[in-house]
C-alpha positions in Angstrom: 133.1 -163.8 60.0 129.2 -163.9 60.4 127.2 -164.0 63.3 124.0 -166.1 64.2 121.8 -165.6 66.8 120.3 -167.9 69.3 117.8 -167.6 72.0 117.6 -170.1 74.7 114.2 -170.1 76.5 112.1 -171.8 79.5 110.9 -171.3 83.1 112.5 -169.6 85.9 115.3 -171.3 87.8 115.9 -173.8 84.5 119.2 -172.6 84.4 119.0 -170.7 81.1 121.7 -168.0 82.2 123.7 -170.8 83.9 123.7 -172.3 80.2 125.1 -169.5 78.7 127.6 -169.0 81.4 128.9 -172.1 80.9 130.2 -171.8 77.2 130.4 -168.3 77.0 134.0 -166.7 75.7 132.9 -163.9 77.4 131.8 -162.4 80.8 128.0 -163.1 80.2 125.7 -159.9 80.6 122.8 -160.5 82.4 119.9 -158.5 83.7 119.0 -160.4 86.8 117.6 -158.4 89.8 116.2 -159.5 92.8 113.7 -162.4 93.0 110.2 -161.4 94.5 108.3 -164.9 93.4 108.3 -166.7 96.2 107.5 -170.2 94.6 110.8 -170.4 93.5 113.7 -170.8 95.7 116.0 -168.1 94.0 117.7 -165.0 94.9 117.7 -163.4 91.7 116.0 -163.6 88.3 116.4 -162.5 84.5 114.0 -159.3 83.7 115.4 -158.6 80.6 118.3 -161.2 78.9 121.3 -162.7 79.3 123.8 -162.2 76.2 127.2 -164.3 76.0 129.0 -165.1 72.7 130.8 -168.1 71.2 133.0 -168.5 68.5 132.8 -171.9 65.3 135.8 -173.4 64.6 134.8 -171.7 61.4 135.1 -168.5 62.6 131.8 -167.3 62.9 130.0 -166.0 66.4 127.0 -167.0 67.8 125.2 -164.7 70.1 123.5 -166.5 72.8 120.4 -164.9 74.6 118.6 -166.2 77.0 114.9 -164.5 78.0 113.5 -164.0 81.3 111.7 -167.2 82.2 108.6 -165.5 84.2 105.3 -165.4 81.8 105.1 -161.8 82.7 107.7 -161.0 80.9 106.6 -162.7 77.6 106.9 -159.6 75.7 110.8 -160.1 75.6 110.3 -163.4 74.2 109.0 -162.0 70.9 112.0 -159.2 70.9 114.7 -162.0 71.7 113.3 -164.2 68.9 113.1 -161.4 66.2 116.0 -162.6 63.3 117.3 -166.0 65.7 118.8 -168.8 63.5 117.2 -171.3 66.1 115.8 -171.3 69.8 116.9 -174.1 72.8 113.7 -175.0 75.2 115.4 -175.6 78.6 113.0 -177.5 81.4 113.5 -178.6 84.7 112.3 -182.1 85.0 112.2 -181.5 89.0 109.3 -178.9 88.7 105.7 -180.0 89.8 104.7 -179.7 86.1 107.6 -180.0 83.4 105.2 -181.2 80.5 102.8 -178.3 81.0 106.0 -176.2 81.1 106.8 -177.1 77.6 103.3 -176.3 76.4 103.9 -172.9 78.0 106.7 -172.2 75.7 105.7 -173.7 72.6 102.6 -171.8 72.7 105.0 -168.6 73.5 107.4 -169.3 70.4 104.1 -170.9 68.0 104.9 -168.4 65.5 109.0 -168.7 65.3 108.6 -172.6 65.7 106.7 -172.8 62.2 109.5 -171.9 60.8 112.3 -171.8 63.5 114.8 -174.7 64.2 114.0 -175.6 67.8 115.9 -178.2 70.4 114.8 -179.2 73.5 117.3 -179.7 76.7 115.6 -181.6 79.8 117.8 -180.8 83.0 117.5 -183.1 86.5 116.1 -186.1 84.4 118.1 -188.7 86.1 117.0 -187.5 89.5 113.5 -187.4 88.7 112.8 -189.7 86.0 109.3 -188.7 85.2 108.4 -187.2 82.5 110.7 -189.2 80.3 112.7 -188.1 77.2 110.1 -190.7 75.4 107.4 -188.4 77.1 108.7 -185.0 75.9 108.4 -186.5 72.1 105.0 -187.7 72.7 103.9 -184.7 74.1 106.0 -183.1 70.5 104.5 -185.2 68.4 100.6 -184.3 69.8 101.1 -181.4 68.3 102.7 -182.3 64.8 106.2 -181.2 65.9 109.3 -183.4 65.5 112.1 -181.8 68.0 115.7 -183.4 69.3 115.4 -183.7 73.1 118.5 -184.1 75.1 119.3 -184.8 78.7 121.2 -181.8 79.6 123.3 -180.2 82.8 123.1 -176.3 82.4 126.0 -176.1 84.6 128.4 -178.4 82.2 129.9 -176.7 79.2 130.1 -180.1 77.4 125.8 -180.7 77.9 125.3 -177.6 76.7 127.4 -177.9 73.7 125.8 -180.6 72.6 122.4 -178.9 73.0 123.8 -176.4 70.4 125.6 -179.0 68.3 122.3 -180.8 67.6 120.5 -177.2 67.0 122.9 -176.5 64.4 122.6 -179.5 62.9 119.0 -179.4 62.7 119.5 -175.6 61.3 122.2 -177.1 58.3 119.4 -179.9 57.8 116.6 -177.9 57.4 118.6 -175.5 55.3 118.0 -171.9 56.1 120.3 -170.4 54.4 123.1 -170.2 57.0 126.4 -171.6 55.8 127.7 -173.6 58.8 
């Protein structure tokens, strides 16, 4: 058995340990304390990560980890992403700026996405339609990068399957050296 790490990544509130939770085998660990931001309608936030696992049909585990979402916390960004197999962008289509969101996170990750397989999962599109999917790959594309963006629910184990389905595929395409 071999085990693979993945980091799942984006703003506050996205739902990042939600995601986890949802396909987790086990009782996910999270470090969520209190929430002092007031912009954000949440009683509590990720300071440091949130682990869970998952098992292939193969056998082999991934080890999901999800970073804290505030900026001010960026430092656990580059500690989460040290030796990941591939990172999932979560955004919230419903916050006042979901495109500049991205551009948050890409600049975060620059370094690991030159090299790292990366997917993009866009929650509360079909309530607020704006950006679209179409809009997310433009945005991509700007700056040379080619990503899979999904509509995604954090909250259903099947949505974020898929996410990791199409990761994993990009990871077996690109060929990093992971037999999956």
């Amino acid at each position: 058995m071999r085990e693979y790490k993945l980091v799942f990544t984006g703003p506050m509130g996205v739902g990042k340990t939600t995601a986890i939770a949802a396909i987790s085998e086990t009782a996910p660990i999270s470090t969520d304390v209190a929430n002092a931001d007031t912009s954000v309608a949440k009683a509590t936030t990720t300071v440091g990560l949130d682990f869970g696992e998952l098992t292939l049909e193969n056998g082999d585990r991934l080890r999901l980890y999800g970073t804290p979402g505030q900026s001010r916390f960026d430092f656990m960004w580059q500690i989460l992403i040290r030796d990941a197999l591939g990172l999932a962008i979560l955004l919230d289509n419903s916050r006042p700026q979901p495109l500049d969101d991205l551009a948050t996170y890409l600049d975060g990750f620059a370094d690991a996405l030159q090299t790292m397989p990366c997917a993009l999962g866009i929650s509360r599109s079909e309530s607020h339609p704006v950006p679209s999917l179409d809009d997310y790959a433009s945005a991509l594309q700007a700056r040379g990068l080619v990503l899979p963006v999904l509509a995604i629910d954090p909250r259903k184990r099947g949505d974020v399957i898929s996410l990791i389905e199409t990761l994993l595929m990009q990871i077996e395409v690109t060929d990093t050296g992971a037999p999956l």
